[in-house]
C-alpha positions in Angstrom: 10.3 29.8 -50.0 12.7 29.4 -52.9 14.0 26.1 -51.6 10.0 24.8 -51.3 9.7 25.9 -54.8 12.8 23.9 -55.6 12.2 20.6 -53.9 8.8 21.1 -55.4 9.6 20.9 -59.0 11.7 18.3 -58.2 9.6 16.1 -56.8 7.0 17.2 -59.2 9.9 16.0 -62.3 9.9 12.4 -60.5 6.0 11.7 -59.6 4.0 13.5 -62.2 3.3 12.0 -66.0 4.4 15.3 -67.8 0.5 16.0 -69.8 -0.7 19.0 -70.1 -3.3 20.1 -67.2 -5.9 22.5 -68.0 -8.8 23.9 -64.8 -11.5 26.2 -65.6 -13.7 28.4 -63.2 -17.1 29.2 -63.6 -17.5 32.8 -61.8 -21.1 33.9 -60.0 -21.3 36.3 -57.7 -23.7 39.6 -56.5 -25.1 41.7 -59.3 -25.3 39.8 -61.8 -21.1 39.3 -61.8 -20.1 36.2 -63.9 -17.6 35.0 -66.1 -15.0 32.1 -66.4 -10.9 31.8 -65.9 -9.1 28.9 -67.1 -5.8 28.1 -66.0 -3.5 25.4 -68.4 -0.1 24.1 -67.5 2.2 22.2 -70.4 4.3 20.3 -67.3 5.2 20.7 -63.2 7.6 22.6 -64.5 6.2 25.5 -66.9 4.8 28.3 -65.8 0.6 28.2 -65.6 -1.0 30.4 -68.2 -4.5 32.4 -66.8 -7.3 33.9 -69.3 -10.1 35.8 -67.4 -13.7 36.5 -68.6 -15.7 38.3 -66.5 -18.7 40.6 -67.0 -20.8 42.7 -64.5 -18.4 44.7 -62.8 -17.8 48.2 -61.4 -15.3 50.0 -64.2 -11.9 49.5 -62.6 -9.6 47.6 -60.8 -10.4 44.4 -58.5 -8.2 42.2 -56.6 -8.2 38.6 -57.8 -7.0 35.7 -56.0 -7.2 31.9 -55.3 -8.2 31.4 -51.9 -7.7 28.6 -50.1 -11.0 26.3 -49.7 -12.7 25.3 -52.8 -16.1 25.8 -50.7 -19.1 27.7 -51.8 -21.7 26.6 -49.4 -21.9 30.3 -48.0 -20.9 31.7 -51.2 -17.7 33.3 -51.5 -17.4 33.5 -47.7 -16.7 30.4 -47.3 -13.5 30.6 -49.7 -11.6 31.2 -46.6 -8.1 33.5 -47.1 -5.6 33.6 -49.5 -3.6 30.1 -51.0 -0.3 30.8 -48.6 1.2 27.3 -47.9 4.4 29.3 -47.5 2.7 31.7 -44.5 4.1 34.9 -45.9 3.2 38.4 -46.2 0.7 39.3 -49.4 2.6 40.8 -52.4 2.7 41.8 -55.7 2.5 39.0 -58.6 6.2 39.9 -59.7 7.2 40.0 -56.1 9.5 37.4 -54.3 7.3 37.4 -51.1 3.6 36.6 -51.7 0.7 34.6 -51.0 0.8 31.9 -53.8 -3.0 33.1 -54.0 -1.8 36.5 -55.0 -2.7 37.1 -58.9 -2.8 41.8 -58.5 -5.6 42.8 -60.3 -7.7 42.7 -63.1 -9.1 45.8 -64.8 -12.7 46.1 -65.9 -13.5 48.1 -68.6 -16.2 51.4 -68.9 -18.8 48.5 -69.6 -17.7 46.1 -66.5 -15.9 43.8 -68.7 -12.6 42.5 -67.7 -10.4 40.1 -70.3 -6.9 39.7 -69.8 -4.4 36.9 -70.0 -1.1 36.5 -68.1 1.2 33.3 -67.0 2.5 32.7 -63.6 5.3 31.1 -62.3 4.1 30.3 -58.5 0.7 28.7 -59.0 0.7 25.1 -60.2 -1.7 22.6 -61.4 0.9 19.8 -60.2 1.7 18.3 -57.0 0.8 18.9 -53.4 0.4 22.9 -53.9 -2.1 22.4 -56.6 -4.6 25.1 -56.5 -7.1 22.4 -58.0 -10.0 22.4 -56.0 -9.8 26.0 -54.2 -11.3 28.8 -55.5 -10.6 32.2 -57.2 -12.1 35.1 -56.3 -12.6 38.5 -57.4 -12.9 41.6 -55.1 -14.7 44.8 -54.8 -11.5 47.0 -54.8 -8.3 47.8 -55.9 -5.5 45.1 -54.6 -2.7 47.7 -53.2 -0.2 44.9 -53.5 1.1 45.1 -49.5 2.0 48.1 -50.5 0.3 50.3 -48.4 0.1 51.1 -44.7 -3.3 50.0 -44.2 -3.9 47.4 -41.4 -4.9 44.7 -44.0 -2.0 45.7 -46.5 0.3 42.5 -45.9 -2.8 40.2 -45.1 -5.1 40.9 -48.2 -4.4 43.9 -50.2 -7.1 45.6 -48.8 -9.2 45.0 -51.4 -12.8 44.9 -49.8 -15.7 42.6 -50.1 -15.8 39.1 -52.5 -17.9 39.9 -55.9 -17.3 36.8 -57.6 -15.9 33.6 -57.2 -15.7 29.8 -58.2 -14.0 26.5 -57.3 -10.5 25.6 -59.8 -12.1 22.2 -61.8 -10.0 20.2 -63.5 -10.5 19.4 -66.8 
């Protein structure tokens, strides 16, 4: 994985016009669920920085991932799995094995509001592992990080049904 990630940037360096990329989501899902993420990118080679608005969910922690189909024909089922160009076991954001899809969780407040902001170092806007044009979604549960022994641990998280999603536009 580390030398994808290399010859990535690399190739990234040499093909891409180094200007800023910024992608927004527009979230809608079951109950009322909505919100927006946007995901901005100084160069191939920076880190991506996420901000997540979302309102209308259960108090608590949801998994939130990109998945791999920018598709919303059949609503958030037809996201398909996880972004995992690299067909590796789910993980942790900080962990060195994981979906590039894996973002953890985001934590919704006593009034269903979640608002946080983070940076990755996996996802890009750049190249040919763009997450442009898939989709993030958020769950009904608890992500457990492929930590657990639970038969959809290293596949998912385990973290239940698809509340909310939308596709990655650029802007």
């Amino acid at each position: 994985m580390k030398v994808l990630v290399v010859l990535s940037a690399v190739l990234c360096v040499a093909l891409a016009k180094e200007q800023p990329k910024k992608a927004i989501v527009y979230l809608n899902g079951n109950a009322g669920v909505t919100g927006n993420v946007t995901i901005s990118q100084s160069s191939c080679t920076e880190p991506v920085f996420i901000e997540i608005n979302a309102v209308g969910l259960t108090p608590g922690k949801h998994g939130f991932h990109i998945h791999e189909k920018g598709d919303l024909t059949d609503g958030c089922a037809s996201t398909g799995g996880h972004y995992n160009p690299d067909k590796v076991s789910h993980g942790a954001p900080n962990d060195q094995v994981r979906h590039v899809g894996d973002l953890g969780n985001i934590v919704a407040d006593e009034n269903g509001i979640a608002k946080t902001s983070y940076s990755d170092t996996v996802v890009s806007l750049y190249g040919a592992r763009s997450v442009i044009g898939r989709a993030i979604v958020i769950h009904a549960e608890v992500d457990d990080l492929g930590k657990t022994n639970h038969p959809d641990s290293l596949k998912t998280g385990n973290a239940g049904g698809r509340v909310a999603c939308g596709v990655i536009g650029i802007l």
